[in-house]
N, C-alpha and C positions, 0 to 999 in steps of 0.2 A: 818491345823497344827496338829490335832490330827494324821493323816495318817505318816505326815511324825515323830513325836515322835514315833509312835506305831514300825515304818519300823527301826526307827534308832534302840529300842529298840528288835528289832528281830535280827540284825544285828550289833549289838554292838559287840560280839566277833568278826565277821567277819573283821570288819572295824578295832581294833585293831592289827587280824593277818595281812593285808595288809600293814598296818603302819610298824608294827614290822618287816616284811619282807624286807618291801621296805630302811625301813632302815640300815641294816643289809646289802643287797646285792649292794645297790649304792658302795661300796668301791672295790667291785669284778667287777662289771660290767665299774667302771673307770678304774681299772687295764687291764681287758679284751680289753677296746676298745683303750685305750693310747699303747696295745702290736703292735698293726698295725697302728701306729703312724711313721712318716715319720719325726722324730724329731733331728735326728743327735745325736749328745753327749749331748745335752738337751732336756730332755721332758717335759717341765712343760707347754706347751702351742701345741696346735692341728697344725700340718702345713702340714696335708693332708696323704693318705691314703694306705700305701707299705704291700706286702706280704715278705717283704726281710728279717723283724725282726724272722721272724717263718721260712725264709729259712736257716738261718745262726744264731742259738742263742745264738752262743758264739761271736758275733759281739763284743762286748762290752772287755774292756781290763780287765781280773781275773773270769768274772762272772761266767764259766763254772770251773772256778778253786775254785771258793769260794762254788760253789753248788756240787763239787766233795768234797769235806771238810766235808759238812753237811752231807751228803748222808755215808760217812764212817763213822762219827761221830754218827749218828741217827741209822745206822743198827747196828753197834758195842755196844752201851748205851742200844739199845732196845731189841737184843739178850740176853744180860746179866742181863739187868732188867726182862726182860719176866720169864728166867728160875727162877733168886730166887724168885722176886713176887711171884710165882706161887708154890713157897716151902713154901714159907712164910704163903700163902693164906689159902694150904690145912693145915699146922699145926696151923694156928689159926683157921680155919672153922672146922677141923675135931676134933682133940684133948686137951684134958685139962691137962694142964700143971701151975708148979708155973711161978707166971709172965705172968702170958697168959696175964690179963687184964692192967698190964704197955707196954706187947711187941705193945696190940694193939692201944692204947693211944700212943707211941713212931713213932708207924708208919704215923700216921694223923701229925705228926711236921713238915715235908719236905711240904705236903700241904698248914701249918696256917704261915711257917716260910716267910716273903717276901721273895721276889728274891734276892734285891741287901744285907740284910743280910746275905741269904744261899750263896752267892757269894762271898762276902767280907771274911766270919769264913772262908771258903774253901780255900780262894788264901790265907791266912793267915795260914792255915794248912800245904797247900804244902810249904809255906815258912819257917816254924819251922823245916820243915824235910830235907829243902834244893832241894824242887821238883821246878824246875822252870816252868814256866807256857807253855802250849803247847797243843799237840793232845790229847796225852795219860791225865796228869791233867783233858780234859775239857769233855773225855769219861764216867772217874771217876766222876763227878760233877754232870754228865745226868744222870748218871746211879740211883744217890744216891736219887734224887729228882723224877725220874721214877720209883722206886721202890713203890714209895707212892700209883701211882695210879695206878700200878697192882694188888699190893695187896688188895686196894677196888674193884678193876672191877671184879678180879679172885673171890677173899670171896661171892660177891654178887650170881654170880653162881654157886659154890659151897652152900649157903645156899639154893637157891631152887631147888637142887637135890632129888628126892625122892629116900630115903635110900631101901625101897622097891625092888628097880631094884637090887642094890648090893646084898641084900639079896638074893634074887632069883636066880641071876648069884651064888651063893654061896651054896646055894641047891640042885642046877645044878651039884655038883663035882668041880667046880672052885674055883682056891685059890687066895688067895688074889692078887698077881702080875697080874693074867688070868683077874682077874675081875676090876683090876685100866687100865689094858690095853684095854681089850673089852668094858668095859662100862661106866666106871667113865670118862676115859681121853674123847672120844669120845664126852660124856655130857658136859664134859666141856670144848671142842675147841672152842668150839665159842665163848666163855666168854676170852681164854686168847687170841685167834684171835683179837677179840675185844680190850683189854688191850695192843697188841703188838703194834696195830694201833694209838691207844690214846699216847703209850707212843711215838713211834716215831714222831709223828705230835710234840708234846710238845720238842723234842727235836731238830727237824729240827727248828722249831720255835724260839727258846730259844734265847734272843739277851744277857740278862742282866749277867745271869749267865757264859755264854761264854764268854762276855765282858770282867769277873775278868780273867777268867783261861786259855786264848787262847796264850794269848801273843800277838805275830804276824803276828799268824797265822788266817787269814781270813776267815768267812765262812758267807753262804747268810745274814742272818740276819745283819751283822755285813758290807756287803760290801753292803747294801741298805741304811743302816743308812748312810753311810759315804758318799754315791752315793744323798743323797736324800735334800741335801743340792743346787745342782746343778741344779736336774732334775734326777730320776732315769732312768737308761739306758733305753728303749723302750724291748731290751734282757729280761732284769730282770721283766720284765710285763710278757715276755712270759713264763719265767722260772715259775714264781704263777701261772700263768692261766691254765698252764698245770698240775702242781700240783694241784690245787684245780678240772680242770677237770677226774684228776686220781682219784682222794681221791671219788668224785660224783658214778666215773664208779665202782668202789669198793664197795663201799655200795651198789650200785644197785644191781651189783651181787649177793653180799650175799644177798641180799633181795629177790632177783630171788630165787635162791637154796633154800633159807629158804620156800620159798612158794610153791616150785615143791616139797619137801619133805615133808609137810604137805599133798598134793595133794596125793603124792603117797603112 
């Protein structure tokens, strides 16, 4: 009895990361294996085992049309979020200004505010102005809630820049533009890389806030919900699985690069 207390007690992290794991990916790993599911217009039960779902993944009636929706929706929210975040980031990380300490309290709201609140004030906003709900409203909606966490992901690398470099590129005869272009942005690609990624995943994702400001117009999130009542199409497996095998291949990447550049 002591051996096996002593083993559990060496291995008590261990055994929790497995747990944690295991639990976490059973919902990706049923998604994965129901995409080559042979299940017709219903998947909720296994009835054997076809490559036809991943030959043809717009099989399903909308699904390649609601994932074109997201995909314009999610680049457009994350383009526009990335840039101002990223203005936002350097004038609260770099300068002092009045209001610096409400601008950055103000920015944490979009994070602490729920969803189906920041949803409802919004489709209520564009209602008072007479914006009726649609593509453009639900771009505006991603945008406003994506700003939130650019502006932590961008400020965090921007605080551990050492000012040291700048300086020196400025000693160098470089002025201030030479030296936000050679050395600052460069320092800090990877931080709004980072944030351009977080924001878009958050906005392909987003069901609730969409919900309010879409209208009628469909996008993944929104045509799984309504699909998932039946049986979600065996498509729509393959649509996640491939995103989530993109999103995998992407960090590795950068994980690669990151470590050849330490290397070299």
């Amino acid at each position: 009895m002591r051996k096996i207390s002593r083993w559990f007690q060496r291995n008590l992290i261990r055994i929790y990361a497995v747990i944690a794991f295991t639990y976490l990916f059973i919902p990706i790993a049923y998604t994965f294996a129901f995409s080559f599911n042979d299940g017709g217009k219903s998947n909720l039960i296994w009835k054997g085992f076809t490559l036809s779902n991943w030959q043809n993944p717009c099989g399903a009636p909308e699904v390649c049309t609601a994932l074109g929706n997201s995909i314009k929706i999610g680049f457009l929210a994350t383009t526009i979020a990335t840039i101002l975040g990223t203005m936002i980031a350097f004038a609260i990380g770099r300068h002092n200004f009045r209001g610096r300490s409400t601008t950055n309290l103000l920015i944490f709201l979009p994070m602490a505010t729920p969803e189906i609140v920041l949803g409802a004030s919004l489709l209520s906003l564009f209602l008072v102005f007479k914006i009726n709900p649609g593509f453009w409203p639900t771009v505006i909606a991603h945008v406003m809630f994506c700003i939130s966490f650019v502006v932590v992901t961008v400020k965090a690398r921007i605080a551990s820049l050492d000012p040291r470099l700048e300086q020196a590129a400025m000693d160098l005869y470089a002025n201030e533009a030479e030296t936000f272009r050679r050395v600052t942005l460069p320092l800090v690609a990877p931080g709004i890389a980072g944030a351009a990624l977080l924001a878009f995943s958050l906005s392909f994702d987003d069901f609730i806030i969409t919900n309010f400001n879409s209208g009628t117009m469909v996008t993944f999130p929104k045509f799984v919900y309504v699909s998932a009542t039946r049986g979600i199409p065996p498509q729509a497996n393959v649509i996640g699985s491939s995103m989530f095998i993109l999103a995998i291949t992407i960090v590795a990447l950068g994980q690669f690069v990151g470590r050849k550049r330490k290397v070299s």
